[in-house]
N, C-alpha and C positions, 0 to 999 in steps of 0.2 A: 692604146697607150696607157689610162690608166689603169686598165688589168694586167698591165707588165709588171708595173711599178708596185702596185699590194705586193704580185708574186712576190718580187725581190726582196722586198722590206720584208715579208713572210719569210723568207730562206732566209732572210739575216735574223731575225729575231730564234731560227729553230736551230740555227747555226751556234748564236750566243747560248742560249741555253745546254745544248750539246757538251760546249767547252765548259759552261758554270759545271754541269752534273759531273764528267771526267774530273775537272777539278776539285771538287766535292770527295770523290771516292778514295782521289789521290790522296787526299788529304787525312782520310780514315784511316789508311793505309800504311800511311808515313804514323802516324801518331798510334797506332798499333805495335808497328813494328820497332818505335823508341821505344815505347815504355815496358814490354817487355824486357828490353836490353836493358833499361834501368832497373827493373824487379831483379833480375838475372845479377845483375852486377851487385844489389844489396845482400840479394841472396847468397853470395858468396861472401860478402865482406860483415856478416853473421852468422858465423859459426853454429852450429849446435851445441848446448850444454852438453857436457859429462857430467857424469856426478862426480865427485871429488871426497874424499872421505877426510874427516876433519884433521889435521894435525897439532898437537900439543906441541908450543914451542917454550913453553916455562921450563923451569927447575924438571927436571928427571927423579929427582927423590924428593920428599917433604919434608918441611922441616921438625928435626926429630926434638922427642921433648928429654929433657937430661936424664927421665927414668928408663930410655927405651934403653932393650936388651944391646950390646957391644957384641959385634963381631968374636966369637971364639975359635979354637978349632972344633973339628968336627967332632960331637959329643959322643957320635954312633948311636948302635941297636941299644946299649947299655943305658943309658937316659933316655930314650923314646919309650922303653919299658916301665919305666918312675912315672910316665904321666897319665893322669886322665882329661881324654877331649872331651869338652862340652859344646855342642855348638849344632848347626845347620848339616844338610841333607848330606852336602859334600865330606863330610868327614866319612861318610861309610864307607869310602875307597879305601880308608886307610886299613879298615879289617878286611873286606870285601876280596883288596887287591893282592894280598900278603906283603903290606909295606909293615905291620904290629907281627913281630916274630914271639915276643917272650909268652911266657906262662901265664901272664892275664891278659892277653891279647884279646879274647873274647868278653874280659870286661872292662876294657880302656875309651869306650867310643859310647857317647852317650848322645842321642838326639830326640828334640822335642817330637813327641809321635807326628805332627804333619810335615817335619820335615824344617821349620823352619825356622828361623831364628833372629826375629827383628830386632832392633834396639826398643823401641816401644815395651816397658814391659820384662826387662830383661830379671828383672829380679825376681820376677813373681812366674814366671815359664819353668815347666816340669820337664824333666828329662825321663825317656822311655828306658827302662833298664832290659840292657841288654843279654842278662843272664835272667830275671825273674817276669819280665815284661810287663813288672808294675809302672807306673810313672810316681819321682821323687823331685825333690824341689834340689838344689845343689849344695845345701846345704847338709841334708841327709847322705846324698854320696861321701860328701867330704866325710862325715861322722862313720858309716860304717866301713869303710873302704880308707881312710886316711893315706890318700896317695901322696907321695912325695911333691909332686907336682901339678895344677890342677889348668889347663888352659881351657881359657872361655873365648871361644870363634865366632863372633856372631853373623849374621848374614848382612847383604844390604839392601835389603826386601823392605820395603818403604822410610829408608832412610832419611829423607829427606822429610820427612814429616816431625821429624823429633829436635826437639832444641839442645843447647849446652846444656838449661838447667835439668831439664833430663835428662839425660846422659848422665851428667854426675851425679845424679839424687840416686838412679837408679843401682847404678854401679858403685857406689857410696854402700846400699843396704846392701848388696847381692856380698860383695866383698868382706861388710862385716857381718853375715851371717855363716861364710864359710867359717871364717877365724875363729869364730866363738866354737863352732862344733870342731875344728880339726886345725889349731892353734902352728902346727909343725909345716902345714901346707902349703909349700910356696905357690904363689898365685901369678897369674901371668895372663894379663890383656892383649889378645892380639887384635892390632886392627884389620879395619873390613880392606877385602881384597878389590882393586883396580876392575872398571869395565873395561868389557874391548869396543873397539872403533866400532864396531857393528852392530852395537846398541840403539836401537830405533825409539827409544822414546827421551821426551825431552827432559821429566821429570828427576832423571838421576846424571848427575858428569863425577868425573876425575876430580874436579876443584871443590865439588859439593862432600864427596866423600872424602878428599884429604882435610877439609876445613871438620867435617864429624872425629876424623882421625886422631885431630889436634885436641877432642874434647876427652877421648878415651886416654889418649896417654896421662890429659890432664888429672883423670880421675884415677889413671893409677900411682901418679906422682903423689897426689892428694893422700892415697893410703899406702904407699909405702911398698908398691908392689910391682912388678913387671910389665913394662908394656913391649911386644912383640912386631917392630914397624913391617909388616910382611908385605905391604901395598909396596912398600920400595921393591921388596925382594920379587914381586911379579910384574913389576911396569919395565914394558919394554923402549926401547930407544926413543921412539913414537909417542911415548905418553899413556901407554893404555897397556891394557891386560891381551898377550897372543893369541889371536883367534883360537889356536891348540888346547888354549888350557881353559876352556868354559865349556859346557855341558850344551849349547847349543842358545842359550839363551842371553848369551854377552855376557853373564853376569856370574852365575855359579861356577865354581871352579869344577871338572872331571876329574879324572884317575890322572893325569896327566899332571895337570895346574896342581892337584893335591900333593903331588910328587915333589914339584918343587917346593912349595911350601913347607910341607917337612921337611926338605935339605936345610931349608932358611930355619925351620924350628934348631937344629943340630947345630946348625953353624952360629947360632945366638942363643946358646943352652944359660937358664938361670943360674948363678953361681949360690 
C-alpha cells in the first residue's frame, strides 16, 4: 500500500513537471513569434532614406548692385570681337569651340598657364599669351593690345577663403593698373558662376558665392566700371547651375555652360 502511493505522488510530480516544460516551450514560442511581428511591423513603419538633393528656395537672382550691366539687345559677333577674356580654364571653349569668329580671335582668350583663376591674388596672376606663349600681368595686355573691352572671369576655386577687404583691395589695384596703361579700356567684372546641386563638398554653396558676388560688383561700382551679374544669367529654377553646363566637377563651366554665358555677355553688352 505504501508502494502504491510513492508511485502515484511520483506520476504526479512527473505529470506537473511535464505540463511546467510544455508550458515553458509555449511560451518561447509565443514570445518569439510577437516579437517578430513587432520588428516586422517597425520595420515597415521605417522607411529607408533616399538621398534628397538640396533645394534652393530663396530669391532665383541676387541682388544686383546699381553698376551691373542692364539687359541690351543682342550685341552679336560685332562686340564679342572688341573684347579681351581674362579669366580660368573655361574660357578656352570660347576659341576652342568656334564661338570667337573675328580676326583676333586667336588673341581674345587669355588664361593663367594652370588654368586657374582664384580671387586670392587676382591682381598680381599672369596671364599665358596666346599668340607668343609668354605670361603678362593684365596690365601689359591692356597696353599692347588696347582692346575695346577687357572682361576679367574669375573662377570659384577657393572662394570662400577670401574676405570683402580682399576682394576690393585686390580688384581696386588690378582695375587701376589697366587704366593707367590703356585709359580707353572699358572694363567689365563678371561675377563667379552658380555650382550645381551635385557639388559634394561643403566648403563652397550658392549663398557663399552670391555674398562674394556682392563684393565684386561693390568693387566695380567703387571704380567706376562694369560688373557682369552672369550667376543670374546660369542659375536655374532650382537655385543652382544645370548639371549640362559644368565640366564634370559641379563647378567649371564646359563648352555648353560657356555658351550660355556668352549669350548673357551679348545680351548685357557695356555701352
Amino acid at each position: 500500500m505504501k508502494k502504491s502511493s510513492t508511485d502515484t505522488l511520483y506520476s504526479f510530480w512527473s505529470a506537473a513537471l511535464l505540463i511546467c516544460l510544455v508550458l515553458a516551450v509555449f511560451a518561447v514560442i509565443f514570445a518569439s513569434v510577437l516579437g517578430n511581428g513587432s520588428a516586422k511591423q517597425t520595420a515597415a513603419a521605417t522607411p529607408t532614406p533616399t538621398a534628397v538633393i538640396p533645394v534652393y528656395t530663396g530669391p532665383t537672382t541676387p541682388t544686383s548692385s546699381s553698376t551691373a550691366l542692364p539687359q541690351t539687345d543682342d550685341a552679336g559677333a560685332a562686340y564679342v570681337d572688341t573684347i579681351f577674356f581674362l579669366g580660368d580654364q573655361s574660357l578656352k571653349a570660347l576659341k576652342d569651340d568656334g564661338m570667337l569668329t573675328g580676326a583676333d580671335a586667336n588673341k581674345q582668350v587669355w588664361v593663367p598657364a594652370d588654368g586657374r583663376l582664384p580671387l586670392q591674388g587676382i591682381d598680381e596672376t599672369l596671364y599665358h599669351s596666346p599668340v607668343t606663349g609668354n605670361n603678362a600681368p593684365p596690365a601689359d595686355i591692356a597696353l599692347v593690345n588696347k582692346p575695346a573691352v577687357m572682361i576679367i572671369f574669375p573662377s570659384p576655386d577657393n572662394a570662400n577663403m577670401v574676405t570683402r577687404d580682399d576682394v576690393l583691395a585686390a580688384y581696386g589695384r588690378l582695375i587701376a593698373a589697366i587704366q593707367e596703361q590703356s585709359p580707353d579700356t572699358k572694363i567689365v567684372l563678371s561675377s563667379l558662376t552658380p555650382i550645381a546641386a551635385s557639388y559634394e563638398y561643403e566648403d563652397l554653396t550658392n549663398e557663399i558665392i552670391r555674398e562674394i558676388n556682392s563684393w565684386i560688383a561693390e568693387a566695380a561700382q567703387n571704380a567706376g566700371v562694369g560688373y557682369l551679374d552672369a550667376f543670374s544669367g546660369l542659375l536655374n529654377s532650382q537655385g543652382y547651375l544645370s548639371e549640362e553646363y559644368h565640366d564634370g566637377d559641379a563647378m567649371h563651366l564646359n563648352s555648353a555652360g560657356m555658351q550660355v554665358w556668352l549669350d548673357y555677355v551679348r545680351t548685357h553688352a557695356v555701352q
